[in-house]
FILUMSE-755233 format. One record per residue (C-alpha): x, y, z; residue in one letter; residue number from 1. Coordinates in steps of 0.001 Angstrom, whole numbers, plus 524288, in hexadecimal, padded with zeros to 5 digits. Layout:
BEGIN
NODE     xx     yy     zz  lummi  rofi
NODE      X      Y      Z      a   NUM
...
END
This chain:
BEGIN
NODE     xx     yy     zz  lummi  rofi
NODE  295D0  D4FD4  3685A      x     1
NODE  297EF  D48B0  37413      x     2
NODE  28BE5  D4CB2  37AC2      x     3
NODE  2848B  D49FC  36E2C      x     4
NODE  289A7  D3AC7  36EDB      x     5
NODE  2883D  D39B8  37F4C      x     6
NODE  27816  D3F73  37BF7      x     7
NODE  276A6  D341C  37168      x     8
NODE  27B40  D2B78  37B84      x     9
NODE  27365  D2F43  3866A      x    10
NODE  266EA  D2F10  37D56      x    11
NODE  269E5  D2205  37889      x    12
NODE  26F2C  D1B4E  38658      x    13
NODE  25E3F  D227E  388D6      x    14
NODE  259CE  D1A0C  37E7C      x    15
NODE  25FAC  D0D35  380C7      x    16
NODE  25A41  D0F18  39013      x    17
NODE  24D84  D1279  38BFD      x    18
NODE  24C0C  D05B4  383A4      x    19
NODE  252AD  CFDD4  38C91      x    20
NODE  2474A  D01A6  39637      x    21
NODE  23D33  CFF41  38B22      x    22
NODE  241B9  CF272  3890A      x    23
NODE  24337  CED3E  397A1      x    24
NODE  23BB1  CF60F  3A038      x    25
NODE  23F5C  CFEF4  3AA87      x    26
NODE  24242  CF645  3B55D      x    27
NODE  24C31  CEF2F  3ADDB      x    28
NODE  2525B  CFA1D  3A894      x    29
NODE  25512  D0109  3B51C      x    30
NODE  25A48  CF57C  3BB8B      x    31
NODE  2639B  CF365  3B00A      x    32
NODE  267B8  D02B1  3ADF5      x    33
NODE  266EB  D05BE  3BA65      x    34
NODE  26C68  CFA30  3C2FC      x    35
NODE  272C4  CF2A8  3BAD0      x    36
NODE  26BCE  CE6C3  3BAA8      x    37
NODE  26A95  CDBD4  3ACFF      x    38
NODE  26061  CD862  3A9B5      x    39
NODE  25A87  CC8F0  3AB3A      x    40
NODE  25AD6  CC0D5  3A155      x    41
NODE  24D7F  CBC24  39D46      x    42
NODE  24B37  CAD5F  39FBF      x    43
NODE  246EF  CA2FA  3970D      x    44
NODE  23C8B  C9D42  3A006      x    45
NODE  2350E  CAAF7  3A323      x    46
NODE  2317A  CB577  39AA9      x    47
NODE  23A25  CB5F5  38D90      x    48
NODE  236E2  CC39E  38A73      x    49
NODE  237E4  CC92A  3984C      x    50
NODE  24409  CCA2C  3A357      x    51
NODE  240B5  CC505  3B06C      x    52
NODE  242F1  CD18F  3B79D      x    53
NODE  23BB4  CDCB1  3AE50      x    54
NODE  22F9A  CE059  3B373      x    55
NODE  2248A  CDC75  3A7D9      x    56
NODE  221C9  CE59C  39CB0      x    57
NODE  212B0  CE972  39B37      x    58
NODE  20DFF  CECD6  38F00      x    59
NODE  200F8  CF570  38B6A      x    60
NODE  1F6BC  CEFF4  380A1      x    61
NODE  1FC5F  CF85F  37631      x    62
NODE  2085D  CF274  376EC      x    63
NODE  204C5  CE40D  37901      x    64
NODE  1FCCD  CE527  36C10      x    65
NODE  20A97  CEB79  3641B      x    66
NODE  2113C  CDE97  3698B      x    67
NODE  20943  CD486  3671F      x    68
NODE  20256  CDCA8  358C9      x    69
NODE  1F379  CD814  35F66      x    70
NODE  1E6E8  CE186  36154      x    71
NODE  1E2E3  CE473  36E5D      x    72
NODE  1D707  CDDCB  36C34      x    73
NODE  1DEDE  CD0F1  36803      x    74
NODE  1E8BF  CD20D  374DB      x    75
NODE  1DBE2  CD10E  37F08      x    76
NODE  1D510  CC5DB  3760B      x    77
NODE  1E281  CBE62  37862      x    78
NODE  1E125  CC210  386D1      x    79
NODE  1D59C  CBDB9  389E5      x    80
NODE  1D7CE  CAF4E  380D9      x    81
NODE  1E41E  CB1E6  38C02      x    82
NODE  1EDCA  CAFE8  38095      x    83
NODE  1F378  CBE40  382E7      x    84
NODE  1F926  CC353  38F4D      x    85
NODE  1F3AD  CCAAD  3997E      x    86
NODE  1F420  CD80F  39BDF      x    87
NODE  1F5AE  CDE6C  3A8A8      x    88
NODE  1EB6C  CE77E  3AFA3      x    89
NODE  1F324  CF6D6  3B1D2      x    90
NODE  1E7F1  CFCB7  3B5CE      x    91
NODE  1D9F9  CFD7B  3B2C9      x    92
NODE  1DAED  D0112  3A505      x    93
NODE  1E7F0  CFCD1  3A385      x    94
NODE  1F03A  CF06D  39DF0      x    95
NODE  1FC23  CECB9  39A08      x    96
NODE  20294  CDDD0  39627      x    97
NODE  20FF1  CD6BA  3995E      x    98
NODE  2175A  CDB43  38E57      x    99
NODE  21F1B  CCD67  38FD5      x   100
NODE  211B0  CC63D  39085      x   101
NODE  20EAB  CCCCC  383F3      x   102
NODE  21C0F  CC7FB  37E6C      x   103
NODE  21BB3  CBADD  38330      x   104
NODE  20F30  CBA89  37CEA      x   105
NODE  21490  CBDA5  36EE5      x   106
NODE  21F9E  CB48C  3716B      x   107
NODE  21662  CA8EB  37468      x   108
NODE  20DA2  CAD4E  3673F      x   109
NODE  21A1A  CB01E  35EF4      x   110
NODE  21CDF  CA166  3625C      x   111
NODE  212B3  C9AEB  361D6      x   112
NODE  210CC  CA0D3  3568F      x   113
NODE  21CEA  C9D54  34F87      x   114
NODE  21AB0  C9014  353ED      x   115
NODE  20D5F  C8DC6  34D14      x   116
NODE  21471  C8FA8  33EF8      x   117
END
């Protein structure tokens, strides 16, 4: 019985790790878990969505068109009108965006859009 409970445990302690370093990326986890350190709080004046100290997320295509619901075609018009962000260069036949470029971006069209009505 006890070693039934003390497995459930371990598996779930696995779980709540493994989402912890989903949701704030490696570097922030280990320093946390494994030193001990808080994290910053995020500042008013920078970034809203994004601490000071975790390294930036980068998204692929795919996923940039599940969070903002537009065709690929649609994301590179906006680009080039330069009303979308960037994407950075991985290699030759590779790209990948700011995932907090891409969420700023909703943010500012979430407002302005609540703003217009």
């Amino acid at each position: 019985m006890i070693h039934a409970l003390c497995a459930i445990v371990a598996q779930f302690v696995q779980l709540l790790f493994k989402l912890l370093l989903f949701e704030i990326g490696f570097a922030a986890f280990y320093n946390i878990v494994m030193k001990g350190t808080k994290m910053k709080s995020v500042s008013s004046n920078t970034s809203s969505i994004q601490a000071q100290h975790l390294p930036p997320l980068l998204i692929r295509r795919k996923e940039v068109e599940r969070l903002t619901s537009l065709s690929r075609s649609r994301i590179y018009e906006l680009m080039k009108q330069d009303k979308f962000p960037k994407p950075l260069r991985l290699g030759t036949m590779s790209v990948a965006w700011v995932e907090i470029e891409v969420k700023e971006w909703l943010s500012t069209l979430i407002a302005d859009n609540r703003n217009t009505y």
